[in-house]
N, C-alpha and C positions, 0 to 999 in steps of 0.2 A: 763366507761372503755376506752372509744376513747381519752380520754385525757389523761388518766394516758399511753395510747400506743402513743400518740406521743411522750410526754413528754420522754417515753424510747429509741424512735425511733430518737429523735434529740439529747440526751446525746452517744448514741452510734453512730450516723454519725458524732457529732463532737470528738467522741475519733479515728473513724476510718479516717476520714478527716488528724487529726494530726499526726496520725502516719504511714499512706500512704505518706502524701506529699514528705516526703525525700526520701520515698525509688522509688518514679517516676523519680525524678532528677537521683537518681542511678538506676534505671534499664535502662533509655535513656543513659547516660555514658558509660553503662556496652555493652549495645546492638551498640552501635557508635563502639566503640574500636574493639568486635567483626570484625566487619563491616570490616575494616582497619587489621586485619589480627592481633591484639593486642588483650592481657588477659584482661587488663582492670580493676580497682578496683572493691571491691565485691558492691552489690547494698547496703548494710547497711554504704557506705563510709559514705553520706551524713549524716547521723546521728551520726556517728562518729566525723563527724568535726564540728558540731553544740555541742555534749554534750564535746568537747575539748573546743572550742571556749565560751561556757557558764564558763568555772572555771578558765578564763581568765580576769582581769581587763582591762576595753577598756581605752586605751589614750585619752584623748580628750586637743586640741588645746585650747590655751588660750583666743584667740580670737572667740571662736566659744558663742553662746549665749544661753538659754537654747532649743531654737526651736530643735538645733543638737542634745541634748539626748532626747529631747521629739521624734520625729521624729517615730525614729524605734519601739517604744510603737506606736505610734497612727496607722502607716504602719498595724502593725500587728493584731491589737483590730479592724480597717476596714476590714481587709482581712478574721479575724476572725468571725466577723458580715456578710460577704457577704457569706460566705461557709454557713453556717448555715439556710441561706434563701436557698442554690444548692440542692436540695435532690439526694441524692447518690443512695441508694437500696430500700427506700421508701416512698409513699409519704402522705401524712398525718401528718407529724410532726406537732409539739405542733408551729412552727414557719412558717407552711404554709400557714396562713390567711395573713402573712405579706413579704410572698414574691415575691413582684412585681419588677418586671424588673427594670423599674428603678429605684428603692431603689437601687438596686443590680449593676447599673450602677455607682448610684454617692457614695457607697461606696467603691467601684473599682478606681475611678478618687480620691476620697479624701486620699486612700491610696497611689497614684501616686504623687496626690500634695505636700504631706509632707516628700516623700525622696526628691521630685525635691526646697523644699525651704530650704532643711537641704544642699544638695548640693551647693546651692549658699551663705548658712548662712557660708561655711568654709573659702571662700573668695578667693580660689584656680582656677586657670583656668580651672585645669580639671574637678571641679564640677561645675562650671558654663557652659563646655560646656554640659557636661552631661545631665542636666539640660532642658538649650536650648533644644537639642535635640529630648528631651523628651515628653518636649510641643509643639515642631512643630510636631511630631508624633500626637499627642495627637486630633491637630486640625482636623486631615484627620481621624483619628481612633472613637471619639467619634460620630460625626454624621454618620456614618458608621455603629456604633453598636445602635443609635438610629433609624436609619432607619429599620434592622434588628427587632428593637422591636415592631416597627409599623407595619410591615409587621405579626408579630404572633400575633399582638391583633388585626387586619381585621380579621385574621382567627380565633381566637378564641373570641373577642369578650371583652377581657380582657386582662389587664399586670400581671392579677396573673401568675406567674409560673407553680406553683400548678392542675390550673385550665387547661392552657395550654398544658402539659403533660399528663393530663387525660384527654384532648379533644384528642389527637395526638394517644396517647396508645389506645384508642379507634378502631380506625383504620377507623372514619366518613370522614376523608379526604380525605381518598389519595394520589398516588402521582399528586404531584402538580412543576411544573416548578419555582414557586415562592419559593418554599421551598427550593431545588435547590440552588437557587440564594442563599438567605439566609443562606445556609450553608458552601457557597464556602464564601460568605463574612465576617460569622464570624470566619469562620477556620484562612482568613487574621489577623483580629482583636485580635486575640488571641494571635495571634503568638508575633505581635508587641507590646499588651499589658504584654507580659510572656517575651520580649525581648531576643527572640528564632532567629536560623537560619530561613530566610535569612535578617530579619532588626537587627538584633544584635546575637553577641558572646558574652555568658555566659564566655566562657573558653580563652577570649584575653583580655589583658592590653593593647594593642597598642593605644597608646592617640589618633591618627585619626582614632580610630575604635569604642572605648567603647561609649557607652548610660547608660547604666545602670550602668555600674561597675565604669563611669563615679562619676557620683553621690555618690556612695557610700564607693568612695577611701579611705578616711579618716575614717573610721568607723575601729573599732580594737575591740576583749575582747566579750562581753556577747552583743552589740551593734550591731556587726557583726553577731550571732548567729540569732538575732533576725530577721536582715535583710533577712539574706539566707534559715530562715523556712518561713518566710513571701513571699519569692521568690519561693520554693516550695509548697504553701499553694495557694498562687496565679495559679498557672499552673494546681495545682489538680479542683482548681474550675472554671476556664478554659474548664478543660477536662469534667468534670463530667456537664458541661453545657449543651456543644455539642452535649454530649449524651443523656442526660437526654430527650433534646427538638427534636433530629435527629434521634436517636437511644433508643426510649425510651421500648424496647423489653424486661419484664422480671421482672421488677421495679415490688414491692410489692403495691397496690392501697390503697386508703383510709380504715384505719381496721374502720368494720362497729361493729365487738365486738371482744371481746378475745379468749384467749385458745389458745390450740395448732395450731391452720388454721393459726392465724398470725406468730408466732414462723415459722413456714411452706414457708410461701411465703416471710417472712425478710431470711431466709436461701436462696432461689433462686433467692433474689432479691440482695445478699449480691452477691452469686458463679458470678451472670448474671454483674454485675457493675466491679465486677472482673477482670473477663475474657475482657470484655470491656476496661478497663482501663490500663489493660497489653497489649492490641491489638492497640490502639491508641500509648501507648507508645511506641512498635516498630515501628511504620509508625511514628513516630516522629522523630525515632532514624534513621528509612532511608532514613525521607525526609531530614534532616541536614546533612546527609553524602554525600548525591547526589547532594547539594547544596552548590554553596559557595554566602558566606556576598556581598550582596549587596552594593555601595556604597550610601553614606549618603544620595546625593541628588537625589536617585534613589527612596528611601525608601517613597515618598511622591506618586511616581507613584503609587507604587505598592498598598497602602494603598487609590490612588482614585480610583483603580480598585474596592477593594471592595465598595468605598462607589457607583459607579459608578451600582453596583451589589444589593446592600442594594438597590439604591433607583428604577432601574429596576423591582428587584421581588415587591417592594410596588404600583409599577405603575401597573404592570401587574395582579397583585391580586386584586386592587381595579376595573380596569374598568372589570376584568371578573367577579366578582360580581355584579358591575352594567350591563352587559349584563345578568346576571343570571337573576339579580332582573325581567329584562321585561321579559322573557320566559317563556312560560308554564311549564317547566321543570325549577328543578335547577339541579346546580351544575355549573364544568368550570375548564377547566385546568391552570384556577392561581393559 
């Protein structure tokens, strides 16, 4: 019965995953504009202009090669792959044995690399800066988010995921100053991998400003639809990270058998990720309103703070368990 309840528990995270993602892009739109004293488009925009943009033929240049329509498929089928390993409202999915961080890392990074070699494959300046951009972020950001990972597998001892959030949900930790750290570094990481205010504007074409949209200028038709769910599919799995591993309060646990108990706790664990993810999304919408873009050659500081944080909470948690280790007592505020 545990298998046949994950096996339902990851076809429903990934139908609720897919049909979340656009409506977080619009409810941060919707909640921004608010903000600014504006109506603002309704939150189902973004799905609006994806199922427009799909019954669209994309243009594509004649100098492009196939990398360029390959591209936004492979973006999305990683992005796709990586949500699937996030657990949203429960955890025991049929795909939790397999989801370790850094899987979850480098299908995140291979979904990066193939907008940023579709960008260069157009042969256009602006997606070569884009591009550029994108991997110098990428250098400061990935050890960042690796560091971050080493720090939860001191603590729990593993890179499952899975295991991680049901060590954390537990509530055997504590607060911990490492964690802390941890959390303030991948909130940076996030931001810049979801090319969020303050290292990139979703909502500007200004060629000394774009990263992303750099990249992706050339993209027209059903090409573009795929790119801009892949863009919101990325930020939900972002979000649902954060939470999952910081705020993991609610979450339904491994169903140990059926019936209505699990029905019960996927309902509180669905309301609980909800409410979470509508609460993130307005503090996203007022941390980008109270925010303006950083310039380009800023964005490398701001990205060594977090690795500078990343690798703080890992120093700080390892030697407090080696002081653990010698005391008659354990425990330790790392």
């Amino acid at each position: 019965m545990s298998t046949l309840a994950g096996l339902l528990a990851l076809l429903l995270h990934m139908a609720l995953m897919l049909a979340t993602a656009p409506l977080l892009i619009g409810l941060a739109r919707k909640a921004k504009a608010r903000m600014v004293g504006r109506e603002g488009p309704p939150i189902v925009q973004p799905w609006r202009d994806i199922a427009r943009l799909l019954r669209k033929q994309p243009v594509v240049a004649d100098s492009t090669s196939w990398l360029f329509r390959a591209a936004p498929t492979v973006s999305l089928a990683a992005t796709l792959a990586a949500a699937a390993l996030v657990p949203s409202f429960a955890l025991g999915m049929l795909s939790g044995d397999a989801s370790d961080l850094l899987v979850l890392a480098g299908l995140l990074a291979l979904g990066r690399a193939a907008l940023a070699l579709a960008g260069m494959d157009t042969g256009t300046s602006f997606g070569g800066i884009g591009a550029s951009r994108e991997m110098t972020f990428a250098v400061v950001a990935e050890p960042a988010l690796l560091l971050v990972i080493y720090t939860l597998a001191l603590l729990a001892g593993t890179t499952n995921l899975d295991s991680i959030v049901n060590l954390i949900a537990s509530g055997v930790l504590g607060l911990r100053i490492s964690m802390a750290m941890a959390l303030v570094a991948a909130c940076l990481v996030a931001i810049a991998e979801c090319g969020r205010v303050p290292v990139d504007n979703p909502a500007t074409h200004l060629e000394l400003t774009m990263v992303h949209e750099a990249m992706v200028l050339e993209y027209s038709g059903r090409h573009l639809a795929l790119i801009e769910l892949t863009a919101a599919l990325r930020l939900l799995v972002w979000t649902s990270l954060i939470l999952v591993i910081f705020a993991p309060f609610g979450i339904a646990p491994r169903p140990a058998e059926g019936g209505a108990w699990i029905a019960l706790l996927w309902v509180r664990g669905l309301l609980a990720w909800g409410a979470k993810v509508t609460v993130l999304g307005l503090i996203l919408a007022a941390f980008e309103t109270t925010r303006a873009k950083l310039r380009v050659f800023r964005v490398p500081e701001l990205l060594g703070a977090a690795l500078l944080l990343g690798f703080l909470a890992a120093i700080l948690l390892f030697v407090s368990q080696g002081f653990a280790a010698e005391l008659p007592i354990s425990g330790g505020l790392g």
